[in-house]
C-alpha positions in Angstrom: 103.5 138.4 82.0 99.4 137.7 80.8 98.0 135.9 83.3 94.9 133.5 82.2 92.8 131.9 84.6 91.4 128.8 83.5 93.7 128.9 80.9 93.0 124.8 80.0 89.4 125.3 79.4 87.9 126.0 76.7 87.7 129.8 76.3 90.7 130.2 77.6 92.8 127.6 76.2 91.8 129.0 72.5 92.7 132.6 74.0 96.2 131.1 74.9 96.3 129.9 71.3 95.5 132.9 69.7 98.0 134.7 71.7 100.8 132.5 70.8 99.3 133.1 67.2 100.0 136.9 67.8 103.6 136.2 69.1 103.3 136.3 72.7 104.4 133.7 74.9 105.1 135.3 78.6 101.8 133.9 79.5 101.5 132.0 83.3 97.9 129.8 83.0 96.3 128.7 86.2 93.9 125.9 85.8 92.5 123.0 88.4 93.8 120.0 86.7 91.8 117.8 88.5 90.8 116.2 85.0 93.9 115.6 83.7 92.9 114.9 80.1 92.6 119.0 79.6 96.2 118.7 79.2 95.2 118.3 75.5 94.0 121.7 75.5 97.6 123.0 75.8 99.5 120.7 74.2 99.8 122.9 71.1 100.7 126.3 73.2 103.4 128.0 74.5 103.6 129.2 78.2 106.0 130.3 80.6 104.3 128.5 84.1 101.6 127.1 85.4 99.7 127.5 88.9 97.1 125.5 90.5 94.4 127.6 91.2 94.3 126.9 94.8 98.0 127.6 95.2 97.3 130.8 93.4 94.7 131.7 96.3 97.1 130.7 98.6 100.2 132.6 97.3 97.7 136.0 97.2 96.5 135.0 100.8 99.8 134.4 102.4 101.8 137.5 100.7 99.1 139.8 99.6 100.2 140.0 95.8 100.5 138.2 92.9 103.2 135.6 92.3 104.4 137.4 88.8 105.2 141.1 87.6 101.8 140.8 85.2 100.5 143.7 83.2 97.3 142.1 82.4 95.1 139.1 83.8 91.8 137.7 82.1 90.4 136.0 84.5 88.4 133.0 82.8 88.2 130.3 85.3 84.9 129.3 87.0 82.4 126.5 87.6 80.2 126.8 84.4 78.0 123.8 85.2 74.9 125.0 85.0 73.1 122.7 87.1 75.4 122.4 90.0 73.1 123.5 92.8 76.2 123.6 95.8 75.8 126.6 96.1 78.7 127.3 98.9 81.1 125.5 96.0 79.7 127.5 93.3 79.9 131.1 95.3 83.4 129.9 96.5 84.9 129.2 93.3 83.1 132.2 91.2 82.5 134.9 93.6 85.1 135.0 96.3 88.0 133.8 94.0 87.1 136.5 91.3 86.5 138.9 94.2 90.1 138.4 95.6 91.8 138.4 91.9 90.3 141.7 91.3 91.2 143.6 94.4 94.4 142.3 93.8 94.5 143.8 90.3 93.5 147.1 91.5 95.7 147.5 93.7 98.7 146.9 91.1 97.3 148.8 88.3 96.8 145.7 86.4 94.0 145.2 84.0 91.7 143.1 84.9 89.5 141.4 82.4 86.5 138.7 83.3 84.3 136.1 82.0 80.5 136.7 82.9 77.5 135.1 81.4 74.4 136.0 80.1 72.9 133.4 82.4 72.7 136.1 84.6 69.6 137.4 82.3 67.8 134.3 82.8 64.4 133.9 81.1 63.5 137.4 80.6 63.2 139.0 76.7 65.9 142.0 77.1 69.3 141.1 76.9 71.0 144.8 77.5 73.5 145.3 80.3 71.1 146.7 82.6 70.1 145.5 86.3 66.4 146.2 85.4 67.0 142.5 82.9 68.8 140.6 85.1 67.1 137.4 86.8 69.0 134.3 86.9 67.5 131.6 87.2 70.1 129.5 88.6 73.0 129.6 91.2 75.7 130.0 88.3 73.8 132.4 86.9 73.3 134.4 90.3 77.4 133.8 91.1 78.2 135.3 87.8 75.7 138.2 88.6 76.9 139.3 91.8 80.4 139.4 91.0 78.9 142.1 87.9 77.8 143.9 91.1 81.0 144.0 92.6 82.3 144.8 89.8 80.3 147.9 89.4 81.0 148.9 92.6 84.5 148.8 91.7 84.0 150.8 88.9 83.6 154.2 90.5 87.2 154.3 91.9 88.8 151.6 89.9 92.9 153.0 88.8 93.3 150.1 86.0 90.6 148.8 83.1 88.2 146.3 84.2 85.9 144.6 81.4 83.2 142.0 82.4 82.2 140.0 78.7 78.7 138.3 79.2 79.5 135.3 76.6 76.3 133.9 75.1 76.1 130.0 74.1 79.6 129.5 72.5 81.0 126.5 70.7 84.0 125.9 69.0 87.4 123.3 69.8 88.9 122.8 72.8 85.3 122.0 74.7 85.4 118.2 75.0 86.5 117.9 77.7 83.3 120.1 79.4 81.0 116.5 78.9 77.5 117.3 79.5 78.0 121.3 79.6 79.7 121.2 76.0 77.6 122.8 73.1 74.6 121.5 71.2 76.8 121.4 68.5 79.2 119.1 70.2 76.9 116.4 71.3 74.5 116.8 68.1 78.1 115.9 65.9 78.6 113.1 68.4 74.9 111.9 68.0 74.7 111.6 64.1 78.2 109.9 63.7 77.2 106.7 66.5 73.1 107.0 66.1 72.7 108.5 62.3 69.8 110.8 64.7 70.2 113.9 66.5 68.1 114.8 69.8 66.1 118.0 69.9 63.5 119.0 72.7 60.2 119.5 71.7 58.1 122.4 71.6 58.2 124.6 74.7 58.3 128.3 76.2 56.1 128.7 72.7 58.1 128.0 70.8 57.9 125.4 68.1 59.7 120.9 68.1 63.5 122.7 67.9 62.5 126.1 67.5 63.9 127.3 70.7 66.3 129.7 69.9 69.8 131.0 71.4 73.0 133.4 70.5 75.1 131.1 69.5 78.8 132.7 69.3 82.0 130.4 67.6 84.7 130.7 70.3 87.4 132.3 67.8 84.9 135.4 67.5 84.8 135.6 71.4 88.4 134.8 71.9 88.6 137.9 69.1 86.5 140.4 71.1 88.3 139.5 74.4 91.5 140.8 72.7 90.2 143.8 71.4 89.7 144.4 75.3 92.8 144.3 75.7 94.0 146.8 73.1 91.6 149.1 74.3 92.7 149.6 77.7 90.6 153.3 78.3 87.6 150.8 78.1 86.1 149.7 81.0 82.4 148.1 81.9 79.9 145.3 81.3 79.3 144.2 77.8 77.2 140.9 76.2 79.4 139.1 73.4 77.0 137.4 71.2 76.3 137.4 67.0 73.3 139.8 67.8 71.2 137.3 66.0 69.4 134.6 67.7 68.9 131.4 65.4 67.0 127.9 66.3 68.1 124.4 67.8 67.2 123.0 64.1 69.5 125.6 62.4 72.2 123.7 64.4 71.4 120.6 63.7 70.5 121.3 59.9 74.3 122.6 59.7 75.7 119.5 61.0 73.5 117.8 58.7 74.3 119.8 55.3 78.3 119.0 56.5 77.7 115.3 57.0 75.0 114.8 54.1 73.2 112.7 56.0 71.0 112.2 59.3 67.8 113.2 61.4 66.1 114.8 64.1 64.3 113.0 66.7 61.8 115.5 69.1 61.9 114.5 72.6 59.8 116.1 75.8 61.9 118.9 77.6 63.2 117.2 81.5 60.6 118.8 83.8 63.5 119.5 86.4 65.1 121.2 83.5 62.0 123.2 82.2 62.1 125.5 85.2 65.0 127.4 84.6 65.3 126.8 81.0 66.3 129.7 78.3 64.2 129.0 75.8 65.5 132.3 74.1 68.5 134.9 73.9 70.0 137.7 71.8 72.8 139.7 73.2 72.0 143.0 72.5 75.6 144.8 71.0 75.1 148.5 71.1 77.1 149.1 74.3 79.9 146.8 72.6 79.8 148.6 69.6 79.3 152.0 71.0 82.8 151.4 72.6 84.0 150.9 69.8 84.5 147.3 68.5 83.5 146.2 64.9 83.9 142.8 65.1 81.8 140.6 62.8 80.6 137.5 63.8 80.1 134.0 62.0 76.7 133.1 61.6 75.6 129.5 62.5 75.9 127.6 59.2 79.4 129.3 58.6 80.5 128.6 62.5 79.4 125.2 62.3 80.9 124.1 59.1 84.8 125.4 60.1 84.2 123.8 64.1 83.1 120.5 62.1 86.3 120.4 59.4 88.1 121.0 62.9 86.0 118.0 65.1 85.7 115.4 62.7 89.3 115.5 61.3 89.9 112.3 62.7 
């Protein structure tokens, strides 16, 4: 069995796709279905079970394994809201869970490979996978970083492969269910089709009205790198999964207006509560991922847009 951890989201439903799309099948999700409409995630995919998350906790704590005979768990699941500032739910759910999973995993032998972010960068200018760059500026961001601590920790005596993949600002199908958290891609499509006018903030961090710029990464090339993990099982470590290219706010936006033929941009001020710990830039930096060794090329921003729009707007 493949074990997935939050396996109805949106990274890992689309890596439950793509794995029925290479013929397997013996996969066991575990999700918090709480919000029941991320059924539609799974609707076109093929499993063999489902757990709640809690009840896999439980099933670990109670009997000290895992409830399947699994060669291989990517552990995808976490609170990814960004501005959720519990932190006891956010540490909870991101560091103690992924802490437990893990141990478990190295105990069995059983490869063991994680979603990070490169939230845990924060606002700083150097995006390799070194401590010496890492400031988050938020309690996600800090969760995701000290599990990467763990994690190297682990490293040193670790018997099975564990991967960490720092995902950059990915968009892609499969993410409207996330509502505020979805991609700038997301909500500027759903601004032009009801208003005719996307929403950009204006100038800030120096950067130019929509200039600020991020990684942007279409979820079928991070789904794609995620599985070349897994075929390269002598691999272990920390590595950023981005384009390598950072590209601007209006670069989005002026995709989703070349596919519509139509609409505009509207400036507005930056929140002030939002400012604070605001990335105004990022650029995964890809020599360790190629340096171990995968090639993988990624879709550049008008090229991602365009196929995630023929996808979004089929209706």
């Amino acid at each position: 069995m493949i074990l997935v951890t939050g396996g109805a989201g949106f990274i890992g439903a689309n890596l439950v796709r793509a794995l029925n799309e290479a013929g397997c099948e013996d996969i066991v999700v575990v999700d918090d279905l709480s919000d029941g409409t991320k059924f539609r995630n799974l609707a076109d995919c093929r499993i063999a079970d489902y757990f709640d998350k809690d009840e896999l906790r439980a099933h670990i704590e109670s009997r000290g394994t895992l409830p399947f005979d699994v060669r291989l768990v990517y552990h995808l699941g976490a609170c990814s809201t960004t501005t959720q500032w519990d932190g006891r739910y956010m540490m909870a759910t991101n560091f103690s869970y992924s802490k437990l999973l893990l141990d478990q995993c190295l105990r069995l032998g059983v490869g063991f490979i994680y979603a990070s972010s490169a939230a845990v960068y924060g606002r700083g200018g150097e995006f390799t996978e070194a401590p010496a760059n890492e400031a988050p500026v938020n309690v996600y961001g800090y969760s995701k970083l000290l599990f990467d601590q763990y994690v190297r920790r682990r490293l040193r005596h670790a018997r099975s492969q564990i991967v960490g993949l720092r995902y950059f600002n990915v968009y892609g199908p499969r993410e409207s269910h996330k509502g505020p958290m979805a991609s700038v891609a997301f909500h500027f499509n759903r601004q032009l089709r009801l208003e005719g006018r996307m929403r950009l903030f204006r100038g800030s961090g120096g950067y130019g009205d929509g200039e600020q710029r991020r990684d942007f990464v279409h979820v079928a090339d991070a789904v794609a790198v995620t599985q070349w993990f897994a075929g390269a099982a002598q691999v272990c470590g920390i590595f950023n999964v981005g384009t390598g290219s950072a590209q601007s706010f209006n670069d989005v936006a002026r995709a989703i207006i070349d596919w519509h033929g139509r609409g505009e941009i509207e400036y507005i001020p930056i929140p002030a509560q939002l400012e604070q710990c605001y990335q105004h830039y990022t650029q995964a930096d890809l020599n360790a991922l190629r340096a171990a060794g995968c090639t993988h090329r990624f879709r550049d921003v008008a090229t991602g847009v365009r196929e995630y729009l023929d996808t979004l707007n089929a209706d």
